[in-house]
C-alpha positions as CSV (number, residue, x, y, z in Angstrom):
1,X,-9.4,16.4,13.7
2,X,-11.3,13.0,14.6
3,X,-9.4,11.1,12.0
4,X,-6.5,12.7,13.0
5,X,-6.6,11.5,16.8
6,X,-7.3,8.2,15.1
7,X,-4.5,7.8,12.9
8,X,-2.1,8.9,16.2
9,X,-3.6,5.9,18.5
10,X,-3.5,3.9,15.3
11,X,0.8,4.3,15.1
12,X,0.9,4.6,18.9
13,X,-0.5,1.0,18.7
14,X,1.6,0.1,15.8
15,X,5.3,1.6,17.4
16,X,4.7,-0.5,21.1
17,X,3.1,-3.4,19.1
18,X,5.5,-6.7,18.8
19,X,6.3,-8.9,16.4
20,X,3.8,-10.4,14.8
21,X,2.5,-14.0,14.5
22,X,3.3,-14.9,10.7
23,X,1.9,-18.0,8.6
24,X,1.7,-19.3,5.3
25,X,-0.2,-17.9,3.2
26,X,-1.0,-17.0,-0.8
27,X,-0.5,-13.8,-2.1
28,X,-3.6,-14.2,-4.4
29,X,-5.6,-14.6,-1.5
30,X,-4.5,-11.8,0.4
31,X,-5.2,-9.4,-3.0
32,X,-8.4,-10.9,-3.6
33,X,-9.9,-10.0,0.1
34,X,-8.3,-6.6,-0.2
35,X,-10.1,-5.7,-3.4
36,X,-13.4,-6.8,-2.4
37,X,-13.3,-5.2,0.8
38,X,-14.5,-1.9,0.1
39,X,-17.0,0.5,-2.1
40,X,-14.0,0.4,-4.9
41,X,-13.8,-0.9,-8.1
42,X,-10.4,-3.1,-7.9
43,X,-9.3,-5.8,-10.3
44,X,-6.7,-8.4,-9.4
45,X,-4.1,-9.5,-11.6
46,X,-2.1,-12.2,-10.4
47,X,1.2,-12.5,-12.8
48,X,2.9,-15.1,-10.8
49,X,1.3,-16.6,-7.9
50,X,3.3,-16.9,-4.4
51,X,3.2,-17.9,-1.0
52,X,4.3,-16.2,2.1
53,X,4.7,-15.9,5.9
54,X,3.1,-13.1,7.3
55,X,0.0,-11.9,9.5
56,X,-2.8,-12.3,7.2
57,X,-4.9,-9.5,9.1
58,X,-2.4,-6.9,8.6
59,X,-1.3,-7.2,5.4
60,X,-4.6,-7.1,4.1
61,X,-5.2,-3.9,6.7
62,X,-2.1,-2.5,4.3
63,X,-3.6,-3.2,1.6
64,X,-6.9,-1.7,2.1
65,X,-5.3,1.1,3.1
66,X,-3.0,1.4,-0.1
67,X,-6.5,0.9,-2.3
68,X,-8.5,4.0,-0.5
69,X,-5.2,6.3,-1.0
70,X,-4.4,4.9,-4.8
71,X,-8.8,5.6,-5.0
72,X,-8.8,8.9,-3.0
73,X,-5.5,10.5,-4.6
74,X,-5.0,8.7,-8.0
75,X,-7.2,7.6,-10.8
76,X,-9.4,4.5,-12.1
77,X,-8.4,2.1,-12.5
78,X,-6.8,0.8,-9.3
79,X,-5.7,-2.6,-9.9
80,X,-4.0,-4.9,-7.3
81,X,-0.8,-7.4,-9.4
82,X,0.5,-10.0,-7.4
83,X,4.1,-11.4,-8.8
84,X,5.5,-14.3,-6.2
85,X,6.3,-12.5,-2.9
86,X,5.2,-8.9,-4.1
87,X,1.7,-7.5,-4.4
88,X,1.6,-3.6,-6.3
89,X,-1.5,-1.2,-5.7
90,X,-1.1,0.5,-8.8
91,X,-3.0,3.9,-10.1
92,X,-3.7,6.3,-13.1
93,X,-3.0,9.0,-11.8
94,X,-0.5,11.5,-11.3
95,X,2.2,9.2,-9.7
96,X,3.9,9.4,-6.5
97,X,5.0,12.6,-5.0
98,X,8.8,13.2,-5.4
99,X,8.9,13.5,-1.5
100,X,7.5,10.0,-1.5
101,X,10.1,8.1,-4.1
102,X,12.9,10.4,-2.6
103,X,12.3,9.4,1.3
104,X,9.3,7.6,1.8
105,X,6.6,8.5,3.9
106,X,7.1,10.5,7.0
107,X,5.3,11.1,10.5
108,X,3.6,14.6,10.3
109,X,4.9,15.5,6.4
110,X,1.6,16.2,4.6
111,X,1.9,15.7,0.6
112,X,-0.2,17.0,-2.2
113,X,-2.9,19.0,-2.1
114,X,-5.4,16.9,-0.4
115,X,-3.8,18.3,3.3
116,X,-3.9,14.8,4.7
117,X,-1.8,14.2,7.9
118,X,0.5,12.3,6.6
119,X,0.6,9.4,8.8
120,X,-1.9,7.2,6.8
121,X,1.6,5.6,4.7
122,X,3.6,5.4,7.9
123,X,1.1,3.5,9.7
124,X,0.9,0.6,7.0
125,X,5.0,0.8,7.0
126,X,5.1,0.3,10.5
127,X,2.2,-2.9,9.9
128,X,4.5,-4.1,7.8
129,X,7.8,-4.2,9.7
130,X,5.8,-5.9,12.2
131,X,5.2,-8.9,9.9
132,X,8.3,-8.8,7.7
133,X,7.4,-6.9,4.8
134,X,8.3,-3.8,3.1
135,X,7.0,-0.6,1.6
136,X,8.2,0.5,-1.8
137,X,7.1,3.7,-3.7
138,X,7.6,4.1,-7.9
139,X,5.4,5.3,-11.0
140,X,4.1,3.5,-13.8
141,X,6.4,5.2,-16.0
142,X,5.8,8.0,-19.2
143,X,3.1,8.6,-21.6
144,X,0.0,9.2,-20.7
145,X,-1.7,12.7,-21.2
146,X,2.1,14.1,-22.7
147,X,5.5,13.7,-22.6
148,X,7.3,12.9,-19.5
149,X,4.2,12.6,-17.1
150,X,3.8,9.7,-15.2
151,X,1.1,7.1,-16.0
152,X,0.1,6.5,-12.2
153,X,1.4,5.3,-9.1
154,X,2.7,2.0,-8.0
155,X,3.0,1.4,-4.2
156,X,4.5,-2.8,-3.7
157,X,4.2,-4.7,-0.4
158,X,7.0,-6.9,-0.3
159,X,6.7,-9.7,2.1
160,X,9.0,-13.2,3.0
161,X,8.6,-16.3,1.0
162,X,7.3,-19.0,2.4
163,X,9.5,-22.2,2.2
């Protein structure tokens, strides 16, 4: 119930908050402190690095929070790939409910079996919006463990170029 409360005040915060202050900054970076912020096991991969304009503080907030779903819902490894403007929290495990890739998350819509409230995906969306970016929602594609299954989940943070 506590962490429910939480998450409430947490998008309260996040609908009233403006726009946020946005500056340069590399996309490596921001992986790099999301991956060694936690109890996790989270390698970085950086494809093609990238600069952008955002709020440092709450993307990486996003991406903490993408890690502890991908870690608490998905599979090891969790890895973090950064490719110019986009970083991708990407999982092993049973990819992305269809609810997700069909509408995204939603306020109150809990998914899976884990009975969460739902709000922990619209939260980072809403951090997001505020400086810029978006939230997209895909699988790693077919293969593992049989036929047809997905091979994890991809969630990417898209955010503006610098320049």
């Amino acid at each position: 119930m506590r962490r429910l409360v939480d998450d409430m005040l947490s998008l309260a915060r996040e609908d009233s908050a403006a726009q946020a202050e946005r500056a340069e900054v590399s996309t490596e970076d921001l992986a790099r402190e999301a991956s060694g912020s936690g109890p996790w096991e989270v390698e970085v991969q950086v494809d093609n690095p990238g600069r952008v304009r955002c709020d440092e503080r709450l993307v990486v907030s996003v991406l903490e929070s993408l890690v502890l779903n991908a870690v608490r819902h998905g599979a090891e490894p969790v890895t973090i790939e950064v490719d110019g403007s986009e970083i991708r929290v990407c999982d092993r495990g049973p990819g992305s409910p269809e609810e997700i890739l069909a509408d995204g998350p939603r306020r109150f819509r809990s998914i899976g079996p884990t009975g969460g409230s739902g709000l922990g995906l619209v939260i980072a969306q809403r951090r997001l919006e505020r400086t810029g970016g978006t939230l997209g929602f895909g699988d790693r594609g077919e293969g593992r463990g049989g036929e047809g299954e997905p091979q994890g989940a991809v969630v990417s943070v898209r955010l503006d170029p610098a320049g």
